[in-house]
Steps between C-alpha positions, in 0.01 A plus 500: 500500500350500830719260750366323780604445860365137487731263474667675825358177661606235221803545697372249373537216390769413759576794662278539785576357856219221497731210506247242357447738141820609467732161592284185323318426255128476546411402193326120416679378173371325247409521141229607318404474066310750420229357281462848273889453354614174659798603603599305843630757781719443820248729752530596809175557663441727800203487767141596445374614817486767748745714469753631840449838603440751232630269212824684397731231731229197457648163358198429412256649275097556442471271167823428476780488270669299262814534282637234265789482287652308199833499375691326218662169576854611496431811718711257726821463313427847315425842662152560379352872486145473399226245633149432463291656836138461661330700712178462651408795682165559746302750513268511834290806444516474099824713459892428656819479288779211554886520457787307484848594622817319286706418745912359480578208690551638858173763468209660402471797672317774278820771485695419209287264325255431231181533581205375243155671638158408342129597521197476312347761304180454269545148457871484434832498743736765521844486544785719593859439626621693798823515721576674780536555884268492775320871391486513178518207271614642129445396177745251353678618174699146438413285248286236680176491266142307565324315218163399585415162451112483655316676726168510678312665795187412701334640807750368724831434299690525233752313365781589234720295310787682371889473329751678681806631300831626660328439845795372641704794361501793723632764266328822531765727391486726827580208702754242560419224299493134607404200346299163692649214438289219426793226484552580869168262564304775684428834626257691674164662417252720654091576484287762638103568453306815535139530520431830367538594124810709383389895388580547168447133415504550115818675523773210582794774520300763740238253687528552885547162700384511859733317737414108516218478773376134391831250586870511359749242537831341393522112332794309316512393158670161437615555133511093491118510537396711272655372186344363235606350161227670335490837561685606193130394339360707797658787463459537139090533553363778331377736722101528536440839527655852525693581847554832636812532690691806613882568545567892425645648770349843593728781636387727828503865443444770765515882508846633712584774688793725409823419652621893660720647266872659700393291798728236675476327849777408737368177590275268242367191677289217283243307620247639785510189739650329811789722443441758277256680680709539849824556241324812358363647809804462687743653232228775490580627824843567392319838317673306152232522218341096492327330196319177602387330175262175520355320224191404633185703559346674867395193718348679843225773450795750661720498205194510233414181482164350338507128527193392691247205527259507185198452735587858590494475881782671542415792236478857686756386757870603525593137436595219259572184577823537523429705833264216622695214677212260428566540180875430497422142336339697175869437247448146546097450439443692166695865558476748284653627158855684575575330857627218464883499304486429176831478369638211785401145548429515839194672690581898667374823504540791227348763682605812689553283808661208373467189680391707806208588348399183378618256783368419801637763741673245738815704657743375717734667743853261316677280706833621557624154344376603120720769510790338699508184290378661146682833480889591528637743784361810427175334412430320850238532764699722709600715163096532381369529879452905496388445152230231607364716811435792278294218251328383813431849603318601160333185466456319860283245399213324675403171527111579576408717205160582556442854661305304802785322576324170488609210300246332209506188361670266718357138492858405287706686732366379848532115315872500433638770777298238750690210350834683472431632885440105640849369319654807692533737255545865623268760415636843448481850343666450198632874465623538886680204449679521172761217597249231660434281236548154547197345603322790555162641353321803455230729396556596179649900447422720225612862350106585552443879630178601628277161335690597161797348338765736617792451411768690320222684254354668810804599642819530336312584172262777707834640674681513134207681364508787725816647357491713183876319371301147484355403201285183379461337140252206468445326276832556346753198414889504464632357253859557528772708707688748259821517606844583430759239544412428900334780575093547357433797410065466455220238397323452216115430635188370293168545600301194634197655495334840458641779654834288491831708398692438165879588413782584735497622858861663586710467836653777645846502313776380659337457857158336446435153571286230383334219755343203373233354715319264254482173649633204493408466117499835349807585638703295332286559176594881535836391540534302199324719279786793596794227475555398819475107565662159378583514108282240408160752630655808300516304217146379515389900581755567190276296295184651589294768443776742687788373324510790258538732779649280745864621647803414286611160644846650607309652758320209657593389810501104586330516855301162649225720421166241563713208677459440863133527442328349843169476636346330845429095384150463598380141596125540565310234775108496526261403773141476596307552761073556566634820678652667213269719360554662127445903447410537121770787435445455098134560554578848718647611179188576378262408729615576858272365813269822535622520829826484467542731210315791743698419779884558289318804310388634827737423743811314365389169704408168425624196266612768221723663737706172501690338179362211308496197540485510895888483508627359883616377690868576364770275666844369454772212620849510409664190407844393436555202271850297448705791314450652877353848330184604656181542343226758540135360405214736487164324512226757389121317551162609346200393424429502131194386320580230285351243808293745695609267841882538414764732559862497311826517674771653266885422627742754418836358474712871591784587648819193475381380203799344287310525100597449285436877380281561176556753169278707355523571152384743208311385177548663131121640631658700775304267749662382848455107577722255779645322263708309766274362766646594890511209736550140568822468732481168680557667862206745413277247457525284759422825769203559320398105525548547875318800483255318397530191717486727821149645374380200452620436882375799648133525352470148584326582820233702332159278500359454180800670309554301175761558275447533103857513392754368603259136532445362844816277568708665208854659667618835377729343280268310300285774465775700376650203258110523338499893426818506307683833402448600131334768281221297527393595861709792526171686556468298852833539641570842464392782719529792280724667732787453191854761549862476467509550151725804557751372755632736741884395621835572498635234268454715173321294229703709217851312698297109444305616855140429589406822568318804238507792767774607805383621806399817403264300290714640208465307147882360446728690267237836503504749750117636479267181411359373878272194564261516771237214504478144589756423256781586697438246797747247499309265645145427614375626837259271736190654399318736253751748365284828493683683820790331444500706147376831657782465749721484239413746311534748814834378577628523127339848474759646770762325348452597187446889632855502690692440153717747388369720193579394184745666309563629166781293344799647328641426209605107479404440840289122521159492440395151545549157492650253694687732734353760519462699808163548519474639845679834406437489129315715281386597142818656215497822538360671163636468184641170628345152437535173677651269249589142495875424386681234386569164705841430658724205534754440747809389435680283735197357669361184491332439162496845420206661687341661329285801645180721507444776252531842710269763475644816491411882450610615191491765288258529157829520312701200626183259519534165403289218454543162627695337205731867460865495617533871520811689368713742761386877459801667416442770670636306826872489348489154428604272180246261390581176670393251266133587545383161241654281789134278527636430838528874654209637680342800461800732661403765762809782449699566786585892521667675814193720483232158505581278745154370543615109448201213383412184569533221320248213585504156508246302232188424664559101548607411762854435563628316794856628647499309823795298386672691273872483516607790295850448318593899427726438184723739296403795685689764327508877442489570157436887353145457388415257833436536842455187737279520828496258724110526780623313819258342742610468871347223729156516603194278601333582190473323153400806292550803509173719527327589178445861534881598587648495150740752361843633572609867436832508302675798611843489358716265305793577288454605170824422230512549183164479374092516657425251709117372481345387840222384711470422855337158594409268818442157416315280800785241576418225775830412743750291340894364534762742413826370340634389857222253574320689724134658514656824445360729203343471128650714275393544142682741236426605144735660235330822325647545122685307283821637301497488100663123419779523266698803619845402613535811727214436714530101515903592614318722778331237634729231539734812665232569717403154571841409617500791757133378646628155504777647794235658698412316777243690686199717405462853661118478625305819541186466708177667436319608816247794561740803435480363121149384480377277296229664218300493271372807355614723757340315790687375760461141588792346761321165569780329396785626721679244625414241282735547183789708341624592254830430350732650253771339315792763506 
């Protein structure tokens, strides 16, 4: 099937920042019997007219459009799935097609819906059923069915009547399903028109439908309103003639390249954006051998790239338009088949490039404040500052991109800088003055280089490229880290398109490392696909195409994997003014002015040296509402051509902002959607409606300045109170600028934390997974994120190149989980495997906690699965200890000659200690048992931290038969001892249990018990540096001072 790029602008149906399509309902409601059946329909009608700019954003429509529904009376009281549906389509030049998006109750975007699509074709309509994202809408294989009830076509419309089976069943078996619910009363639906034909139109399953260019909108269906009592006579019409309607789904082949047999690579990053690109060039330089693997195909001419205008005025050059800043706008006004995402609900780049290849270049020097308010220490402005002047030194920036230094386009600008500049406003240079920004504005910088885009494909990339241990795979996906217990191992890749790699890429064993840079969305889709993330995503990968090959589920790891999710709230204002002047930047597509086109091609100069759509002038206020946090808006204006007279002022609500945070979540179809909106704290809110009351104030003075939105004499906060926050508009208030998806923090989210990666940007509980991307920022910066990312991808590339090697791991050494030391672990050394054992409970504690499973190496001959208690190899001297006990974990044997201890860790939810008073009861030495008691001295902390987690048992007596043990650190906060005071936690655990029934043991124990009972105090032994504390051989010591560890004698 041949896909196409189209619907990248039904970002549709209410996904696109025009506030007017994407937050009412334009539609005039009414009903309508159509005389051929005489069935009565609920319609909603859209606009005949002239349509806004180049139709795909236009509420209104040439011919118009008209849907009407009928459902059964008790579609009220009684979830209905099927109704009875109208369309009237137009057709301006003689051809078009007409859609309809089934929405739920809160939306109607286009991702993740149903989409019925229908054309004429010799006299009859064709239909055919579609889902999908903003690229590539796919073929829907649920069981929603069309029965044709009447149809007809003339010169200028046609109209279809139709029955509509399972429609409000979303069950395409490669999704998640969902069902509409009728009885709620109502739910949202979308429309979109094209003027142009589909190719293939006979073909439902393989016609090609050209993005909407003739209207698309959103309307509500009351479900009171379009009930009827009769349509159970209605829908049982036999239908008049013979529909065509397609559903099969067709599957993409492509030819691959051969993955290089006996090859591995130290370093593996994913995903050739914001920070994969600077990631791979920068570990490069270490002389280590680098693989950078991104899905997507060449964007700029430099890297191979093909994608040009199909006028052909850029043909013969050494440029696409991804190298032409006037064509930055080109994703959002039709793109091009394999751009845009298609596996995500949200609009971004898959190209070599990323976001910085499809964006709009704007780069800003940070204010120190992001970092300092965002990031923990070790993260701040003064930590990233050499990091940042080496950015700024590779890419400096300009603010006056054309190559004659002169600025184009400015009739917007000069309007609101001169009204900003009266109220007493500061202009500045937005770069020199990184921390100036509160009611300040600017020219407008950009990552541009020599009137091209720049950016981190003409440098980083260019600088990588030069060295013969760098290598590049495009078009290439991942679709899941191999690994072994925490430590991967290689990736299996799939090709995306031809040329693409197939099967498994191998890391260098033992040392190599794996950095994910995949955005704010794919990240966390790699992540769950290898078994990293919350246990409700695993499951839904588990019952996907992967599950057959997915990781054993006693190797997933319960990380906030897709939580914290975050983006800039975007609150858009519009104004007129005769001034304003409109460039048309979706004509220069194709059809460039003459003499502009010569003067870029010639001499890099002009409009086209500048990004669409005349962006500036950039300016910002912060503002601190009643919770007394301060707010950083961004207001970013430009003149778009929906009113040729108007420009559009876009608030970004950045730095301060409260949330609430979002979620992003995976479907059964491996697609990515924010399934928990961001947004909507009270205190948020009301900075923006100041925001927007001190515009209002400070353009006053303009003459002739009108404002569109908000309405003359309407305050910030009733503007606000009419644009509420829901699915419905979530096109309108979002930026695009979406990260955090991978937080980077301290609190570890394997311990109940917040946080996926420490701040070595290490994956929790594996020592050799990284994240570097937008998904690690805690929190959102004051304006667009692209340095901010590059920044961070230097700073975490030195980081992550002053770890210690990884080491081969010796026999039962940890190798993963909860606590494992991932900063100085390593692979099992060969024959060894890393293999889960059995689950421990403590006795003695409160409720019995119970903890983690611990990965350990272990050899081929005494490996155990999950539900196996192994036996004790005799060749260690030792009697079987009741090995059935169900409560005995898998044993680790002590022997003078291993003294290697392991960890035992705690379950992975969370489990509060801060006011624990531990009771230590019948502490007793018995033959088979030995009782340890882990000590925590005062300190200002309230957990210990998460990488320090093992304790190397050196000696202990031994009596009369082999004692089994394993070392463990347990993250206590401070609590009361037995005198009252804040003085230590102490929590203890009895290893074996003697055979019940045999009179000379139990008189052993009461012998022994009486001598404990007389012992009044314990003989301590502190561990400092001279004993270490290890794991695997490597010396750790971050604890010293903080515990000890005491015997009972």
């Amino acid at each position: 099937m041949r896909l196409s790029s189209l619907f990248c602008g039904m970002i549709a149906i209410s996904s696109y920042a025009i506030r007017e399509v994407s937050c009412q309902d334009f539609a005039l409601h009414g009903y309508y019997t159509e005389p051929n059946t005489g069935i009565t329909f609920y319609t909603s009608n859209e606009v005949n007219g002239t349509i806004v700019g180049d139709g795909e954003l236009s509420w209104v429509s040439q011919g118009g459009y008209t849907f009407g529904m009928a459902l059964p009376p008790s579609a009220l009281t009684t979830d209905s799935y099927d109704y009875l549906g109208l369309i009237i389509g137009s057709l301006p030049n003689g051809t078009g097609w007409s859609g309809v998006v089934h929405g739920q109750q809160l939306s109607a975007s286009m991702p993740g819906h149903l989409l019925l699509i229908a054309w004429p074709y010799n006299g009859q309509i064709i239909t055919s059923f579609r889902y999908g994202s903003y690229a590539t809408p796919i073929n829907y294989g649920g069981s929603a069915s069309v029965t044709q009830l009447y149809s007809s076509v003339n010169s200028t419309h046609w109209v279809l009547v139709y029955k509509c089976t399972n429609c409000f069943k979303f069950d395409d078996p490669s999704e998640t399903a969902y069902n509409v619910s009728t009885s709620a009363g109502g739910f949202e639906y979308g429309w979109a028109q094209n003027i142009g034909a589909p190719e293939n139109p006979s073909d439902p399953a393989n016609a090609v439908i050209y993005q909407h260019n003739n209207g698309m909108g959103e309307f509500s269906i009351n479900v009171a309103s379009a009930t009827h009592s009769s349509y159970s006579q209605w829908a049982t019409r036999t239908a008049t003639i013979t529909a065509t309607t397609g559903t099969a789904t067709a599957t993409a082949t492509y030819s691959t390249s051969p993955i290089p047999t006996s090859t591995s690579y130290d370093y593996i990053v994913v995903g050739g954006g914001a920070g994969g690109v600077p990631m791979a060039d920068k570990l490069a330089q270490s002389g280590k051998s680098v693989l950078l693997i991104e899905k997507g195909v060449a964007s700029s001419a430099r890297w191979g790239g093909t994608i040009r205008p199909e006028s052909g005025w850029l043909s013969g050059t050494n440029l696409t338009w991804f190298d032409v800043p006037g064509e930055c706008n080109r994703i959002w006004h039709g793109g091009t088949v394999g751009v845009a995402c298609d596996d995500i609900d949200q609009m971004a780049g898959c190209v070599l490039g990323g976001g910085t290849a499809v964006n709009a270049g704007l780069w800003w020097n940070p204010d120190p404040s992001d970092w300092d308010y965002n990031f923990p220490p070790g993260w701040q402005s003064k930590d990233v500052a050499a990091a940042t002047s080496r950015v700024f030194s590779t890419i400096p920036g300009t603010d006056h991109p054309s190559m004659d230094g002169k600025l184009y386009l400015q009739s917007g600008y000069n309007i609101v800088a001169g009204g900003l500049k009266n109220a007493g406003w500061t202009n500045v240079t937005a770069n020199s003055v990184p921390a100036q920004k509160n009611r300040t504005f600017a020219y407008t910088p950009y990552m541009y280089i020599n009137g091209e885009r720049g950016g981190p494909l003409a440098t980083y990339l260019v600088d990588a490229n030069k060295r013969s241990n760098f290598h590049m795979w495009l078009n290439t996906s991942v679709k899941r880290i191999i690994r072994d217990g925490g430590h991967a191992t290689g990736l299996l890749v799939e090709a995306t398109n031809n040329g693409g790699r197939q099967g498994v890429v191998n890391l260098t064993a033992v040392t190599g490392r794996v950095i994910i840079s995949a955005g704010a969305f794919g990240t966390p889709k790699l992540l769950f696909r290898s078994g990293i993330g919350p246990t409700d995503q695993l499951n839904v990968v588990l019952s996907s195409t992967d599950g057959p090959t997915m990781i054993n589920s006693s190797y997933w790891y319960n990380l906030p994997v897709g939580y914290n999710l975050d983006d800039h709230l975007n609150t858009d204002a519009q104004i007129s003014h005769p001034n304003i002047s409109y460039y048309d930047w979706v004509a220069a597509w194709n059809s460039p002015i003459t003499a502009d086109a010569t003067s870029y091609l010639t001499k890099r100069t002009g409009p086209l040296a500048q990004a669409a759509p005349d962006i500036g002038p950039m300016f910002w206020e912060q503002i601190t509402p009643g919770d007394g946090i301060p707010r950083a808006i961004q207001w970013t204006a430009r003149v778009e051509g929906d009113i040729p007279t108007a420009m559009t002022l876009s608030s970004y609500l950045g730095r301060g902002q409260v949330g609430p945070r979002g979620r992003t979540t995976i479907s059964k179809g491996l697609t990515m959607s924010v399934s928990t909106m961001p947004w909507g704290n009270t205190y948020d809110l009301a900075a923006i409606a100041t925001a927007i009351d001190h515009l209002v104030a400070a353009l006053s003075t303009v003459k002739n300045l009108t404002f569109i939105y908000p309405p003359p004499g309407t305050t910030g906060a009733q503007y606000l109170a009419s644009i509420p926050l829901s699915y419905a508009n979530i096109g309108s208030r979002r930026a695009n600028h979406w990260l955090g998806t991978a937080k980077l923090g301290t609190d570890s989210g394997l311990l109940g934390g917040t946080s996926v990666v420490d701040l070595n940007t290490l994956v929790y509980g594996t020592d050799n997974i990284h994240v570097v991307d937008a998904s690690i920022f805690p929190g959102m910066p004051s304006t667009n994120p692209s340095s901010l990312i590059v920044i961070a991808a230097e700073h975490a590339s030195q980081k992550i190149l002053a770890l210690p090697a990884l080491k081969a791991l010796p026999q039962y050494a940890q190798c993963g989980g909860l606590y494992f030391n991932f900063t100085s672990g390593g692979a099992c050394a060969a024959p060894y495997r890393c293999v889960v054992g059995n689950s421990l409970v403590i006795p003695y504690s409160p409720s019995h906690i119970h903890l983690n499973q611990p990965h350990t190496c272990t050899p081929p001959s005494h490996s155990f699965t999950n539900n196996q208690t192994p036996r004790i190899p005799n060749h260690l001297g030792c009697k079987d200890s009741n090995p059935t006990n169900p409560r005995r974990e898998s044993a680790t044997p002590y022997h003078p000659s291993n003294k290697q201890a392991l960890n035992i860790q705690p379950r992975l939810q969370p489990i509060n200690f801060s006011n624990f008073k531990f009771q230590v009861s019948s502490l007793h030495s018995l033959t088979h048992s030995l009782t340890l008691s882990l000590s925590f001295l005062l300190a200002p902390f309230t957990l210990l931290p998460s990488h320090t987690h093992i304790i190397q048992i050196s000696k202990f007596p031994i009596s009369k038969s082999c004692l089994y043990s394993r070392g463990f650190v347990l993250p206590l906060a401070r609590g009361e001892g037995r005198d009252g005071k804040e003085s230590m936690n102490a929590i203890s655990w009895r290893r074996g249990e003697e055979r019940r029934g045999e009179k000379r043991r139990g008189e052993e124990r009461r012998e022994r018990r009486v001598r404990n009972q007389k012992r009044v105090e314990l003989s301590r032994w502190r561990l400092g540096f001279s004993l270490g504390f290890s794991l695997g051989g490597a010396g750790c010591g971050l604890l010293d001072g903080f515990f000890e560890l005491v015997w009972r004698i």
